[in-house]
MIVO-448080 format. One record per residue: residue in one letter; x negated, y negated, z of N, C-alpha, C in turn. Coordinates in Angstrom, 1 decimal. Each point is the difference from the previous one (the first is absolute). Layout:
<rs>
  residuo    n.c1    n.c2    n.c3   ca.c1   ca.c2   ca.c3    c.c1    c.c2    c.c3
        a       X       Y       Z       X       Y       Z       X       Y       Z
...
</rs>
This chain:
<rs>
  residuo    n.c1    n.c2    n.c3   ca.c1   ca.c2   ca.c3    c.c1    c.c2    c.c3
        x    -0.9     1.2     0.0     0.9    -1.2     0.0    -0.9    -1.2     0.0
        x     0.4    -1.3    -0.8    -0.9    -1.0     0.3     0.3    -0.9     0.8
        x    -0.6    -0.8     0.5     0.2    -0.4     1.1    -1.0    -1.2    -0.2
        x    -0.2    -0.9     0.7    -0.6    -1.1     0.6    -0.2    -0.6     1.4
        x    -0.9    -0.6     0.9     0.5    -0.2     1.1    -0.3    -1.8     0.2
        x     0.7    -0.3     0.7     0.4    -1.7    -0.1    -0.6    -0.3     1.2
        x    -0.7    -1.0     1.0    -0.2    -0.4     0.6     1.1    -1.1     0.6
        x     0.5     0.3     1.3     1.6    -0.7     0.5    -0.2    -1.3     0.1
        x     0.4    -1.0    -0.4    -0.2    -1.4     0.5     0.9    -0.6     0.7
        x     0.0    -1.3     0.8     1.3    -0.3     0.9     1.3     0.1    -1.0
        x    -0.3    -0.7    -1.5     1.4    -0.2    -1.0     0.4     1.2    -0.4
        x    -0.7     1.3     0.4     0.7     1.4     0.0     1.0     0.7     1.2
        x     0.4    -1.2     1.3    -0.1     0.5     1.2     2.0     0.4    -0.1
        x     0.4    -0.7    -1.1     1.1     0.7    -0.1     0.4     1.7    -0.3
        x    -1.0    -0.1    -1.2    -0.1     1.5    -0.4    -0.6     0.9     0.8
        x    -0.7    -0.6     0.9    -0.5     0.8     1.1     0.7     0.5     1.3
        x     1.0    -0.9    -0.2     0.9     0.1     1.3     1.1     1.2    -0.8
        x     0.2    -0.2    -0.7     1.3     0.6    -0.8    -0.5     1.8    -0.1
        x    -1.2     0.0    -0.4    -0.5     1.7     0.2    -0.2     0.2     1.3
        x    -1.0    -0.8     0.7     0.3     0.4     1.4     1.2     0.8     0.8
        x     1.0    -0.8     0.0     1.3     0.1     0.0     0.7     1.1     0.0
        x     0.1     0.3    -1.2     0.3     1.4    -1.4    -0.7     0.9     0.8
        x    -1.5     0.3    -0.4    -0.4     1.3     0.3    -0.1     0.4     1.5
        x     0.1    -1.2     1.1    -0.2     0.6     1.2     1.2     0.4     0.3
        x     1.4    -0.7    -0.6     1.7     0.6     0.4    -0.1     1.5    -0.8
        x    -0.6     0.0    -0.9    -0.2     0.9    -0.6    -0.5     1.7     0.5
        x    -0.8    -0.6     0.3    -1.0     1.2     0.6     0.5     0.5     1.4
        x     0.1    -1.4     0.9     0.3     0.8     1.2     1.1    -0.3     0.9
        x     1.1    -0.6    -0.9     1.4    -0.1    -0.1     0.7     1.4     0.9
        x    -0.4     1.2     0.1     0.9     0.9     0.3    -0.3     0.0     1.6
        x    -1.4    -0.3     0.1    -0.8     0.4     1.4     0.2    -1.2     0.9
        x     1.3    -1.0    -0.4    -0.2    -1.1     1.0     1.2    -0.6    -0.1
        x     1.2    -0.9     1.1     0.6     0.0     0.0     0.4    -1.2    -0.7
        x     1.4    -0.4    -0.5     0.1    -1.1    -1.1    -0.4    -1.1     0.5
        x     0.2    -0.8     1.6    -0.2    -1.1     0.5    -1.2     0.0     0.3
        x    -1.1     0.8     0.2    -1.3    -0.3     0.6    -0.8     0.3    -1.9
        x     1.0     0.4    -1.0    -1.2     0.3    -1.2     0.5    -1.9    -0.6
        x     1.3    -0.4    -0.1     0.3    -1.8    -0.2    -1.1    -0.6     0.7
        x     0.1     0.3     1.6    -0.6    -1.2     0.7    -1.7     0.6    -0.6
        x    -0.6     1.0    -0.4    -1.1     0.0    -0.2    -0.4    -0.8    -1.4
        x     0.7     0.5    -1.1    -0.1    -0.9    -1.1     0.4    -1.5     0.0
        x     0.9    -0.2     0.2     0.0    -1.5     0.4    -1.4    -0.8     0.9
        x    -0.2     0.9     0.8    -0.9    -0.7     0.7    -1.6     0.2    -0.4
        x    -0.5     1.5    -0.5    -1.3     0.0    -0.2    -0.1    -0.6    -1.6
        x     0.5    -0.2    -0.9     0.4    -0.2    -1.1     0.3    -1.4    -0.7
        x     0.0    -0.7     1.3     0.4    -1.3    -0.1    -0.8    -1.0    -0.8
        x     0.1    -0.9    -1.0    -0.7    -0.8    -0.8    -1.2    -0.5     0.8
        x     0.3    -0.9     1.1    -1.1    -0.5     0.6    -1.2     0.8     0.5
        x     0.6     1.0     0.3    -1.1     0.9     1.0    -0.5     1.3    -1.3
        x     0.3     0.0    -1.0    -0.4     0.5    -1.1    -0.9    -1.1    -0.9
        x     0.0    -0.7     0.4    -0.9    -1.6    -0.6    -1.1    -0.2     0.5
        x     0.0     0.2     1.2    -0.7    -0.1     1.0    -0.9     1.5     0.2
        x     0.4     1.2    -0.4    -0.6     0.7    -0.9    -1.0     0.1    -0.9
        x     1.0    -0.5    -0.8    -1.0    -0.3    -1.7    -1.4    -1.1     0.4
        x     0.5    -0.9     0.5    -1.1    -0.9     0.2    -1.1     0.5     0.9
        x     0.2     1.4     1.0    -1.1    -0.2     1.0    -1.5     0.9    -0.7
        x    -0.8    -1.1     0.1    -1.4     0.9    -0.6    -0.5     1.4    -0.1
        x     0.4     0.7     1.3     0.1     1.2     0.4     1.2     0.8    -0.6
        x     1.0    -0.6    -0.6     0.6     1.0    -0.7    -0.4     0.0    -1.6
        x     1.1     1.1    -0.4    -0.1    -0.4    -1.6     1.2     0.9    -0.6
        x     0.9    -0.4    -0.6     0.8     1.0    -0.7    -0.4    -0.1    -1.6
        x     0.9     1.4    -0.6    -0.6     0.1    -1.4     1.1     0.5    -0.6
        x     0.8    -0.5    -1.2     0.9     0.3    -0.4    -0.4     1.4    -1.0
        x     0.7     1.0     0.2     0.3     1.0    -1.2     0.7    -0.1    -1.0
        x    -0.4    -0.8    -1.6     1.1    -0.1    -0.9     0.4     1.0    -1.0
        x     0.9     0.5    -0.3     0.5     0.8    -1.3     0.7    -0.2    -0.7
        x    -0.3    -0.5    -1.2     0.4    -0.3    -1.3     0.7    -1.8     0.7
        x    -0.6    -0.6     0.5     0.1    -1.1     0.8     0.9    -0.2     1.3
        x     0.2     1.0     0.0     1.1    -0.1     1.5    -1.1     0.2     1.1
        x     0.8     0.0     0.9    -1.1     0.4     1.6     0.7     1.3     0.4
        x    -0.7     0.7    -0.1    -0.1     1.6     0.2    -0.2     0.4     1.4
        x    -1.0    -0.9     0.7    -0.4     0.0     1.5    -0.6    -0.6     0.4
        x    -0.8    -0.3     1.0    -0.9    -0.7     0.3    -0.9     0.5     1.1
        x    -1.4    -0.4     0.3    -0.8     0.3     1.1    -0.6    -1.2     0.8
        x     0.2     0.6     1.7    -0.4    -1.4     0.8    -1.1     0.7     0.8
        x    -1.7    -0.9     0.0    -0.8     0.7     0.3    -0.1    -1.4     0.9
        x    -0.9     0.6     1.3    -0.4    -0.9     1.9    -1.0     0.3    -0.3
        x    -1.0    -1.1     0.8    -1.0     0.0     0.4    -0.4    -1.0     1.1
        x    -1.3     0.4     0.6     0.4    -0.5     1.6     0.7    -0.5     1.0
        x     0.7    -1.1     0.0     1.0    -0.5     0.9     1.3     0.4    -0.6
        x     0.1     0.3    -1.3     1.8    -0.1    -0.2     0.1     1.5    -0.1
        x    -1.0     0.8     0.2     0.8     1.5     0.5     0.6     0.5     1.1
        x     0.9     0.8    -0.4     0.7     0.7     0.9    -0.3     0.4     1.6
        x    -1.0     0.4     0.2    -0.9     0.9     0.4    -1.3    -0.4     0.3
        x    -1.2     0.2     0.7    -1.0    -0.1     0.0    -0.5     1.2     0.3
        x    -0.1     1.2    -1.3     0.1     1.5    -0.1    -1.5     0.1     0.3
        x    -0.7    -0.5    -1.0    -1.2     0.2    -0.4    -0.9    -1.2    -0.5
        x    -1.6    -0.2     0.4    -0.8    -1.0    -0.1    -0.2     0.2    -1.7
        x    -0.1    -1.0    -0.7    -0.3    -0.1    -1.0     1.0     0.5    -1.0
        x     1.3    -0.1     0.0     1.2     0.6    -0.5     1.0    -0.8    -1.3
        x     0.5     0.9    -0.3     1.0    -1.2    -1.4     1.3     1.4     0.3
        x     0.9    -1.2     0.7     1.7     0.4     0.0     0.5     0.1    -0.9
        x     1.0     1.2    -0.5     0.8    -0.3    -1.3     1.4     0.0     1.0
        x     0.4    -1.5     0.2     1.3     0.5     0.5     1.3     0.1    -0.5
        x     0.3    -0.2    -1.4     1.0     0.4    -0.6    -0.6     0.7    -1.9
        x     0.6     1.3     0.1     0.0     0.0    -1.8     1.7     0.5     0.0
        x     0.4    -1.3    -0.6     1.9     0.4    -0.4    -0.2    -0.1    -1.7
        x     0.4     1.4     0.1     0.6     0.1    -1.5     1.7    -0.1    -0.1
        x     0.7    -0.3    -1.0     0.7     0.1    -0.2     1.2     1.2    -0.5
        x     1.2     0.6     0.6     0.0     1.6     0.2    -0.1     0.5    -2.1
        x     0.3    -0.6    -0.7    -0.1     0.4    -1.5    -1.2    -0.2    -0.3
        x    -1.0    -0.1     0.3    -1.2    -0.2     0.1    -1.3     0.9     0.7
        x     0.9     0.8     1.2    -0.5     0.7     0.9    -0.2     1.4    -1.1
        x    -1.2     1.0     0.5    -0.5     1.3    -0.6    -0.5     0.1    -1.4
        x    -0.3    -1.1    -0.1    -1.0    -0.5    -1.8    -1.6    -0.3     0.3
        x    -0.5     0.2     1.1    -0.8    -0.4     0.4    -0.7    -1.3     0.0
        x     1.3    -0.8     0.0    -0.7    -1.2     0.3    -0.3    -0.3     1.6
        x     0.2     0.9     1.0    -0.3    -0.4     1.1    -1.8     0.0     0.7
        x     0.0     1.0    -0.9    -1.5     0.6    -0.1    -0.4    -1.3    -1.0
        x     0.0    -0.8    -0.5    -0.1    -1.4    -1.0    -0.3    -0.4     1.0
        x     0.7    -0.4     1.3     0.0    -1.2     0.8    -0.9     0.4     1.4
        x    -0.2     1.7     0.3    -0.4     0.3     1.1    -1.8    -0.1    -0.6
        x    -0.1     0.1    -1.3    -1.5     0.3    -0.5    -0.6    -1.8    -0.5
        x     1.1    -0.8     0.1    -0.2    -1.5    -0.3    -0.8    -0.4     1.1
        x     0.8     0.3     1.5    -0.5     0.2     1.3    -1.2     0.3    -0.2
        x     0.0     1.2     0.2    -1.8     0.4     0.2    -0.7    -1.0    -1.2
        x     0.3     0.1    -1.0    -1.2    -0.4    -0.8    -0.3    -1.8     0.3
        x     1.0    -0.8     0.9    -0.6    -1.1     0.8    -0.7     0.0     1.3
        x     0.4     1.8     0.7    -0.5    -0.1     1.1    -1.5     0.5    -0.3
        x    -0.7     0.9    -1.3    -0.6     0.1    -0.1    -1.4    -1.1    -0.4
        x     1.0    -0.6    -0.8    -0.9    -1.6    -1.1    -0.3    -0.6     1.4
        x     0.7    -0.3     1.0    -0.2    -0.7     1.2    -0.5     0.3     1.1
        x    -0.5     1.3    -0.3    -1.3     0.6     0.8     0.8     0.1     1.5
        x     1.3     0.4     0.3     0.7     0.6     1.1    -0.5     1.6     0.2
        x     0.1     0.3     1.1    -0.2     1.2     0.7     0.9     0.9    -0.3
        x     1.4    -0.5     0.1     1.1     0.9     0.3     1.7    -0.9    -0.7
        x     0.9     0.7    -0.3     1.1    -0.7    -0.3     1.0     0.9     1.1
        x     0.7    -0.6     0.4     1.4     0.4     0.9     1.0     0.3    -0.5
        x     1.3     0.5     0.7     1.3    -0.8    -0.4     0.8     1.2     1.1
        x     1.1    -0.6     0.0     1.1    -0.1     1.0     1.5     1.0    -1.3
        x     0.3     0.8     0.5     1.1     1.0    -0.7     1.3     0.7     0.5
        x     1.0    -0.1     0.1     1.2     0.0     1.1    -0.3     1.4     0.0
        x     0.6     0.4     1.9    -0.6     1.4    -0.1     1.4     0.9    -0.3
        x     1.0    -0.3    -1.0     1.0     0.4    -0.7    -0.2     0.7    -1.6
        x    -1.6    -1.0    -0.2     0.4    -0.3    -1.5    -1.1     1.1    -0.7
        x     0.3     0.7     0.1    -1.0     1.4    -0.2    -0.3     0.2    -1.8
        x     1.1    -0.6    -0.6    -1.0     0.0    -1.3    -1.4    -1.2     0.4
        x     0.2    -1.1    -0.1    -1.1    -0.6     0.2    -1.2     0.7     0.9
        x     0.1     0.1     0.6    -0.7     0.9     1.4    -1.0     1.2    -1.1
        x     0.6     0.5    -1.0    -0.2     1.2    -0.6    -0.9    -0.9    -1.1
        x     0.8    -1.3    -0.7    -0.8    -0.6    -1.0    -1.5    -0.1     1.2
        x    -0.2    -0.7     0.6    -1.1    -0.7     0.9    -1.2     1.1     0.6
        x     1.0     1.0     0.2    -1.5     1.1     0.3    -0.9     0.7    -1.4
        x     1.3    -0.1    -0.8    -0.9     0.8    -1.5    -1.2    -1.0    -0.7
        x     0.3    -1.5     1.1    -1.1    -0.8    -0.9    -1.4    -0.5     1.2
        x     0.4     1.2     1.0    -1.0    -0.4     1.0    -0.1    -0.7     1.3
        x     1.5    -0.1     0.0     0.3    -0.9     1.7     0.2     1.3     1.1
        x    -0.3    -0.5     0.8     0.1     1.0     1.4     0.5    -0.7     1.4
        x     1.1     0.7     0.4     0.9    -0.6     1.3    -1.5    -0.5     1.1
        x     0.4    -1.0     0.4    -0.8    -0.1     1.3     0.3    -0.7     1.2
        x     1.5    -0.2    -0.3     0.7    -1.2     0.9     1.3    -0.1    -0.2
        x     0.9    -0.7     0.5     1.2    -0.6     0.1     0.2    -1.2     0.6
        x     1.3    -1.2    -0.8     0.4    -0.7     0.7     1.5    -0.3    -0.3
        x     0.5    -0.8     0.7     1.2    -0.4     0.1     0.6    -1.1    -0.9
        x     0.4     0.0    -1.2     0.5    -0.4    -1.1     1.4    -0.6     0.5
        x     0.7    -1.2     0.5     0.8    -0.5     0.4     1.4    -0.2    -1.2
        x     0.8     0.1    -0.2     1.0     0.1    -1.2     1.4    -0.4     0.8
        x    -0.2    -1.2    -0.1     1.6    -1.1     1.0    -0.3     0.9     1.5
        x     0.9     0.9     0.3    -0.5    -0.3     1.5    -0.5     1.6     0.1
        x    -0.3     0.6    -0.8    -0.1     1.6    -0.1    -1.5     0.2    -0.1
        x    -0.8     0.6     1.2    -1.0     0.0    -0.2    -0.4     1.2    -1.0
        x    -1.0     0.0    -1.1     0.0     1.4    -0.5    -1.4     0.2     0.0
        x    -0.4     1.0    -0.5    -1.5     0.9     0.1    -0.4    -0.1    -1.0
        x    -1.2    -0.7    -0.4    -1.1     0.4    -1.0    -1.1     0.7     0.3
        x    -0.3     0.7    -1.0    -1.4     0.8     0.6    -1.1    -1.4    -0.6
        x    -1.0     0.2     0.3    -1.1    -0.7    -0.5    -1.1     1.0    -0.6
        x    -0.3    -0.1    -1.2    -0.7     0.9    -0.8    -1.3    -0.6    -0.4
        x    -1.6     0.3    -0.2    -0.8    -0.4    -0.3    -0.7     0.8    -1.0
        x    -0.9    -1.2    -0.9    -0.3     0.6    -0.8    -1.8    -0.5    -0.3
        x    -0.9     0.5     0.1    -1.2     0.1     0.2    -0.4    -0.1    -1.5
        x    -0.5    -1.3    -0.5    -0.8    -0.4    -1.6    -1.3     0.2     0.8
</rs>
């Protein structure tokens, strides 16, 4: 499939909000109740605080295009704006959202190898990332590419606390 990947700018932060959105109601819509998955999108999702995102040095997102649409996107941390303080010398991938007509083409493996190949150019140790401990396809994508459980944290979703594992991956 062809593909391109776009670098997110603030005048993308609409389209950014809009997949955001989509793929997390999407994904883990069954595993969470209607009023705490609203109050989550509304609130982590929100223009400003997605702005405030895009602008922070330490982040970066990267659009997935196909045939010019946005297919997905990838949000990679580094020192202060990660999640976590997993490991010394680290690059977070804390979101790769594909979109579900999009999902099993391998474009996720596009966006998990986009990852490495900045964590590698940038002379990081290690890449992380955070995976609901529900979501066992992902879980299954993440170990076939080298990640290994070493942790857990508490993933907040309106007022439902849920479980991510934390998985590492050793460049």
């Amino acid at each position: 499939m062809d593909y391109t990947i776009k670098q997110v700018k603030p005048a993308d932060v609409a389209e950014l909000q809009k997949i955001s959105r989509e793929t997390f109601k999407t994904t883990f819509d069954e595993y969470t109740a209607p009023d705490d998955m609203a109050r989550f999108l509304k609130e982590d999702y929100e223009t400003a605080k997605l702005l405030r995102e895009i602008n922070n040095p330490n982040s970066r997102f990267f659009f997935l295009m196909v045939q010019g649409e946005v297919a997905g996107y990838l949000k990679l941390n580094i020192g202060a704006a990660q999640t976590e303080d997993l490991k010394p010398n680290a690059l977070e991938v804390e979101r790769i959202y594909l979109r579900q007509r999009f999902q099993h083409q391998g474009l996720g493996l596009v966006l998990i190898k986009l990852a490495e190949k900045i964590a590698r150019e940038e002379h990081y140790d290690y890449m992380w990332l955070g995976v609901y401990e529900h979501n066992l396809v992902a879980q299954k994508f993440y170990a076939k590419d080298g990640f290994k459980r070493v942790s857990e944290h508490t993933f907040q979703v309106g007022s439902d606390p849920q479980t991510d594992f934390l998985l590492v991956k050793k460049l």
